[in-house]
C-alpha positions in Angstrom: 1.7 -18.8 26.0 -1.3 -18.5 28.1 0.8 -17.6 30.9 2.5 -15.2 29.2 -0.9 -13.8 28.1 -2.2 -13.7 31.6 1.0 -12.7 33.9 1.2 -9.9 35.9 4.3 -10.0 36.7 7.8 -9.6 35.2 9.4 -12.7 36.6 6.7 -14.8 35.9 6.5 -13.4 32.3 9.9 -14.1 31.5 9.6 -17.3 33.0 6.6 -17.9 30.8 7.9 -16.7 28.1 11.1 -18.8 28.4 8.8 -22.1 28.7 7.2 -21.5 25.7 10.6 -20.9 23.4 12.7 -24.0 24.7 9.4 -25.4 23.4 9.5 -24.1 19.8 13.0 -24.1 19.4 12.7 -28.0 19.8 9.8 -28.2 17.5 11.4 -26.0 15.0 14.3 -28.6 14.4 11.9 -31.5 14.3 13.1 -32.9 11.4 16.3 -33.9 12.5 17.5 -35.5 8.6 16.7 -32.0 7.2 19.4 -29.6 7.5 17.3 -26.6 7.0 15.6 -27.7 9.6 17.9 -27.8 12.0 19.3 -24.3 10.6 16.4 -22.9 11.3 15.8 -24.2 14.9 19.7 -23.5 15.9 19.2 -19.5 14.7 16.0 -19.3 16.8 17.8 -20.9 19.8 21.3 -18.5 19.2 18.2 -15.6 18.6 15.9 -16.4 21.4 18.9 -16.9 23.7 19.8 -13.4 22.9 16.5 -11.5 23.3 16.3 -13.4 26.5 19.0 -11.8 28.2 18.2 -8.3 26.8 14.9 -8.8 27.6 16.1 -9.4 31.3 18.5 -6.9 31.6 15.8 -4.8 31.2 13.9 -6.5 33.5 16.5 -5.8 36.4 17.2 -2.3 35.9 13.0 -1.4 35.7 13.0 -3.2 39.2 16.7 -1.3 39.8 14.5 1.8 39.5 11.0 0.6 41.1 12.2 -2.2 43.9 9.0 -4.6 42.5 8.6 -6.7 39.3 4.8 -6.5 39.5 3.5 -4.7 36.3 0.6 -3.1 38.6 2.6 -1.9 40.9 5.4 -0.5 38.3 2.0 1.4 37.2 1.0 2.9 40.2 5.1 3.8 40.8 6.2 5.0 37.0 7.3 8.1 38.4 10.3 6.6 39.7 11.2 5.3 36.3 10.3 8.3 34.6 12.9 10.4 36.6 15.4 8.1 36.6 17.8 7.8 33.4 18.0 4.2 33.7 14.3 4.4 32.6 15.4 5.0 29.0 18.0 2.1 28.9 15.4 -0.4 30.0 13.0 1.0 27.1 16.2 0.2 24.9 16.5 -3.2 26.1 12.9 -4.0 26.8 12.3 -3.3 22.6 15.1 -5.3 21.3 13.8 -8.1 23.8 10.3 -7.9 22.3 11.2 -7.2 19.3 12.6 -10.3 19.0 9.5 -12.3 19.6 7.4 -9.6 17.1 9.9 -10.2 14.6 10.0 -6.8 13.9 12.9 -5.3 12.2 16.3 -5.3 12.9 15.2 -8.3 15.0 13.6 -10.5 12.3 16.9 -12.6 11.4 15.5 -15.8 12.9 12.2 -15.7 11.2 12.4 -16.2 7.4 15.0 -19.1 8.1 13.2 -20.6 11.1 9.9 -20.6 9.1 10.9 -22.3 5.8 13.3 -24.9 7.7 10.8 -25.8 10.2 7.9 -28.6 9.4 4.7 -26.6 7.9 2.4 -26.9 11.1 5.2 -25.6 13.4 5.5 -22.6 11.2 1.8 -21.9 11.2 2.1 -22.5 15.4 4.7 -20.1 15.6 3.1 -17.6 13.3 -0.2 -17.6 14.7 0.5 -18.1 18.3 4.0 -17.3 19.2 4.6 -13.9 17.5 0.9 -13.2 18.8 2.1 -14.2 22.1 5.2 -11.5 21.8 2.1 -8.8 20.9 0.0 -9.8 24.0 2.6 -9.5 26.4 4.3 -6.3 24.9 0.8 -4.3 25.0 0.9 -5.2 28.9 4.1 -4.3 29.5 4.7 -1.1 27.6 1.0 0.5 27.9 0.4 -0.4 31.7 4.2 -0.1 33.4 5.9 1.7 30.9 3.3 4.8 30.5 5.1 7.3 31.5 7.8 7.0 29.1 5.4 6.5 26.4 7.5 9.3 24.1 10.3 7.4 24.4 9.2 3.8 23.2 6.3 5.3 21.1 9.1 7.1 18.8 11.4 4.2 18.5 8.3 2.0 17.6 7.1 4.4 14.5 10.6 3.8 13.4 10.1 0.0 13.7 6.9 -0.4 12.5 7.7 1.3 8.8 11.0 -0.3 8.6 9.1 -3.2 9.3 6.0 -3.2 6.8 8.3 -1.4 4.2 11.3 -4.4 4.6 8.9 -7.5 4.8 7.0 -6.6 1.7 9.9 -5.6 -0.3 11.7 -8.3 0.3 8.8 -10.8 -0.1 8.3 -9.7 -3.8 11.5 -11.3 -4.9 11.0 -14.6 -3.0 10.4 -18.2 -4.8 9.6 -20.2 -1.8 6.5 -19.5 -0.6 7.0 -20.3 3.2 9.8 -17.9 2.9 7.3 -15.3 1.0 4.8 -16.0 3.8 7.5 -15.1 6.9 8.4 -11.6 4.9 4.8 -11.2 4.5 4.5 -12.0 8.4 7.7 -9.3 9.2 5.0 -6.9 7.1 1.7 -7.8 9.3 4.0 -7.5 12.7 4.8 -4.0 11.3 0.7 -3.2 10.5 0.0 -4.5 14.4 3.3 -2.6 15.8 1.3 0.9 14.4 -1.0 0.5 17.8 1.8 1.3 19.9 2.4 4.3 17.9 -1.0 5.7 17.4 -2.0 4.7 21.1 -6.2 5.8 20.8 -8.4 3.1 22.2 -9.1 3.1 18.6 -5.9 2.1 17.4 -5.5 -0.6 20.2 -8.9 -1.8 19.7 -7.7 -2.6 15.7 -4.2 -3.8 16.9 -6.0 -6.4 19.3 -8.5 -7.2 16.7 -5.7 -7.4 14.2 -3.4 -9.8 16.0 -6.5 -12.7 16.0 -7.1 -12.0 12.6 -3.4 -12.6 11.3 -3.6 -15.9 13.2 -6.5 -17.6 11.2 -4.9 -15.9 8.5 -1.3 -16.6 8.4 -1.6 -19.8 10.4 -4.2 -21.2 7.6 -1.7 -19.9 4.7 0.5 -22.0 6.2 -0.8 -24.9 6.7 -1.7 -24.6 3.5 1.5 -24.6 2.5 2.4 -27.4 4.3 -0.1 -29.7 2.4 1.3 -28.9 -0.7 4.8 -29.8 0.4 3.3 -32.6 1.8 1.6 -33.6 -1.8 5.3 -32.9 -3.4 7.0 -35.4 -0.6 4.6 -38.4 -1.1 4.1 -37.6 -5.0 8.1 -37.4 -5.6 7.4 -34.8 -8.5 8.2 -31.1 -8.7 11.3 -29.4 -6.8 12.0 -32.1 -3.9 14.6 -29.9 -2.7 12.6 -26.8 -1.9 9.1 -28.5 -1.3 7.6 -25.5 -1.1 8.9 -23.9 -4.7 6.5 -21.7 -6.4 6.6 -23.9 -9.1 5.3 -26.9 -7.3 2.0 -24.5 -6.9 1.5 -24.5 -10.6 -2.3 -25.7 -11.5 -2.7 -26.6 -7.6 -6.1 -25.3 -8.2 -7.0 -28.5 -10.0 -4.9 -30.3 -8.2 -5.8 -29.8 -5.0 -8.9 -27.5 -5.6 -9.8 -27.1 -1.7 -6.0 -26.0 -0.6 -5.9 -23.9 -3.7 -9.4 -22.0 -2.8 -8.5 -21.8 1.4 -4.9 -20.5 0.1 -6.3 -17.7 -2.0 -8.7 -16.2 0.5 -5.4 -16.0 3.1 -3.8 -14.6 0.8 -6.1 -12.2 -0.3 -7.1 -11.6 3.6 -3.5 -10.9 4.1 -3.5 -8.2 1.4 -7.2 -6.6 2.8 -9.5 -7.6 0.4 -13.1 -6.6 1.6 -15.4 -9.0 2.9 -12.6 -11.0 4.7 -10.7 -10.4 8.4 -7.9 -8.7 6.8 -9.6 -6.1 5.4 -11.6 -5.3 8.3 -8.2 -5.4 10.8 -6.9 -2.6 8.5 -9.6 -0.6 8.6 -10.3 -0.3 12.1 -6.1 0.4 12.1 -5.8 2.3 9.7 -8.4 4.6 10.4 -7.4 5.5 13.6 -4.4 6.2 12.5 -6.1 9.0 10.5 -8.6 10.1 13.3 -5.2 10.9 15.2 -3.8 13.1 12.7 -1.2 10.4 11.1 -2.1 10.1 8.1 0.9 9.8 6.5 1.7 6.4 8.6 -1.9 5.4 6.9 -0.8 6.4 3.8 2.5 4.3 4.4 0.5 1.3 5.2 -2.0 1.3 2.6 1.1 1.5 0.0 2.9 -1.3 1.4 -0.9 -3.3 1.3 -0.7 -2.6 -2.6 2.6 -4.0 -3.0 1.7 -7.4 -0.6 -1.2 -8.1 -3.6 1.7 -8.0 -6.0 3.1 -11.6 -4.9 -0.2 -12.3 -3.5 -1.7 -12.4 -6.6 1.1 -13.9 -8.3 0.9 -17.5 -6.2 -3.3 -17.3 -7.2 -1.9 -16.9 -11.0 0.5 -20.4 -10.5 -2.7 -21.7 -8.8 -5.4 -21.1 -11.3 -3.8 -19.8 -14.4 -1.1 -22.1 -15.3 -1.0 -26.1 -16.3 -0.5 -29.1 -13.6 2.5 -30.4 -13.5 0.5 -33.7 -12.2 -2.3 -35.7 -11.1 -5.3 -34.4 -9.0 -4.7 -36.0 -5.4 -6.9 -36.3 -2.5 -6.2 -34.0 1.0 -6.2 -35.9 4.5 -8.5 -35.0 6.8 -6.4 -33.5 9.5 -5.4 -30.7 6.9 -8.9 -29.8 5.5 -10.2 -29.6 8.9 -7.6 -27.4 9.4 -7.6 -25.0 6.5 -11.6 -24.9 7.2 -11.9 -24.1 10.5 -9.2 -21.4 9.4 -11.2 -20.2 6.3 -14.3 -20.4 8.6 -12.4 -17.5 11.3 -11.2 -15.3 8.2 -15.0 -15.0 7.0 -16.3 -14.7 10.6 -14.4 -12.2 11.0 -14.8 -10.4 8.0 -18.4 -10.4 7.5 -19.9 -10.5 11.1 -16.9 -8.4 12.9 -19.3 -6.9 15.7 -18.3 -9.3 18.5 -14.8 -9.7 17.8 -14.4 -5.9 18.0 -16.3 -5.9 21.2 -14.0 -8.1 23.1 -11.0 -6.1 21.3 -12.4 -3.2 22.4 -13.1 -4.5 26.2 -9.4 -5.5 26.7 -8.2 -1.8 24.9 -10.4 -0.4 27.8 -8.4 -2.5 30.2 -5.0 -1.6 29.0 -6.0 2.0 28.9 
């Protein structure tokens, strides 16, 4: 992922890029006796296996047009893919590809499934670093070599990114498993991020940047949250062993499990941009400059769809706090505390001292514009 972060180059992105899938398509079927599990894992692979080749189609026919693979280069030679109408079929291919690994709609199929079926702490890896991975890479590719046809993708990506938002948190309302209600909400915050490449003001970057480290503390932490209360379910043997992750086997987890129930309701209520926390902060950078450029209604689309996220937000704090346990209070290892602090300790950082983080969102905008 750090290679794919860092490359300057096309082959050496997809090869990065490829690296890092074969190793999260493993992980995601690492419970080999669970069949969801392995469901999962085996759409991810069919998925990724896809995107790949779409992904390097496109790859060949911007070097078809430019005779390099280096992104700098492609820069400094856009022109030639500008003029040529083979530009606009590697746009075409180049946003499926990507859009794979942003899991933004019509290319989220792999997501909900891979995220419930795979163990809790792979989810929160692939949520917090993968998908950010996808972000990373698709800023340097489509801001640096693709400027020239920015009209093109910049149009296909407003599309995608309410689609997106609109889908995830629609869909999430109606969900009962809540590692499935966290992957729609995740479909939603890729559609939030996705609005940089629309609005395009260093602004607007600065807030998608800053927005894609946020949503990892965030959803990574809700997560792993998650995961320790399927883990309490599994060694327990109480509640729905068949769906771990049940709604129901969250009732009373405040008493419970008091610190997984307190870390769980400030991602959640980060994740729906409550002040004082890194959510909220993301989405007003984002959503401002959304505004300051004169697209207000894509603000006003976005704040909507924030209103409905509280909706089953705030219905997983009510199972928390507001209704009975259906057992005994039980004590939390250490590795998932540590976890769910540290976590809780980058959603507050971020929210209440978010001077420095914006500063180095803002120095890497500067770089891709």
């Amino acid at each position: 992922m750090m290679v794919v972060a860092s490359s300057n180059d096309f082959i050496l992105l997809f090869c990065a890029f490829e690296l890092a899938s074969f190793a999260t398509y493993a992980l995601a079927g690492f419970e080999k006796q669970n069949p969801k599990s392995l469901e999962g894992a085996m759409k991810y692979f069919m998925m990724g296996a896809v995107s790949s080749a779409l992904m390097l189609f496109g790859i060949s026919f911007v070097y078809g047009a430019t005779g390099t693979t280096s992104i700098p280069m492609i820069a400094e030679n856009v022109s030639l893919l500008a003029e040529n109408p083979i530009g606009l079929v590697a746009v075409v291919l180049l946003i499926a590809g990507f859009g794979f690994k942003m899991a933004l709609v019509p290319f989220h199929m792999w997501a909900p499934d891979t995220y419930q079926g795979s163990p809790s702490v792979v989810s929160s890896l692939l949520a917090a670093g993968s998908k950010k991975m996808g972000f990373v890479a698709a800023f340097r590719v489509f801001i640096l070599a693709l400027a020239a046809l920015q009209p093109d993708w910049q149009f296909a990506f407003t599309i995608l990114a309410v689609v997106t938002m609109t889908f995830g948190n629609v869909v999430a309302v109606s969900q009962t498993s809540v590692k499935r209600m966290l992957a729609y909400s995740s479909l939603a915050q890729a559609g939030y991020i996705a609005m940089a490449f629309v609005v395009m003001t260093p602004m607007a970057l600065t807030g998608g940047i800053f927005y894609t480290l946020a949503h990892a503390f965030m959803k990574g932490g809700a997560f792993i949250a998650a995961g320790a209360v399927v883990w309490m379910i599994t060694t327990q043997r109480t509640g729905d062993l068949q769906v771990p992750d049940h709604l129901d086997n969250f009732r009373g987890l405040g008493k419970r499990m008091p610190l997984v129930a307190l870390c769980m309701t400030v991602f959640v209520f980060a994740l729906a941009g409550i002040p004082l926390t890194s959510g909220f902060m993301a989405k007003l950078v984002l959503f401002s400059s959304a505004i300051q450029a004169g697209m207000t209604w894509l603000a006003v689309i976005a704040i909507l769809n924030s209103a409905l996220s509280l909706f089953y937000y705030a219905r997983l704090v009510r199972y928390m706090y507001f209704l009975p346990p259906e057992g005994k209070k039980i004590g939390l290892p250490f590795p998932y505390a540590a976890a769910l602090l540290l976590a809780t300790a980058g959603v507050f950082a971020m929210g209440f001292w978010p001077e420095p983080f914006l500063q180095w969102a803002m120095e890497a905008a500067k770089v891709l514009i």
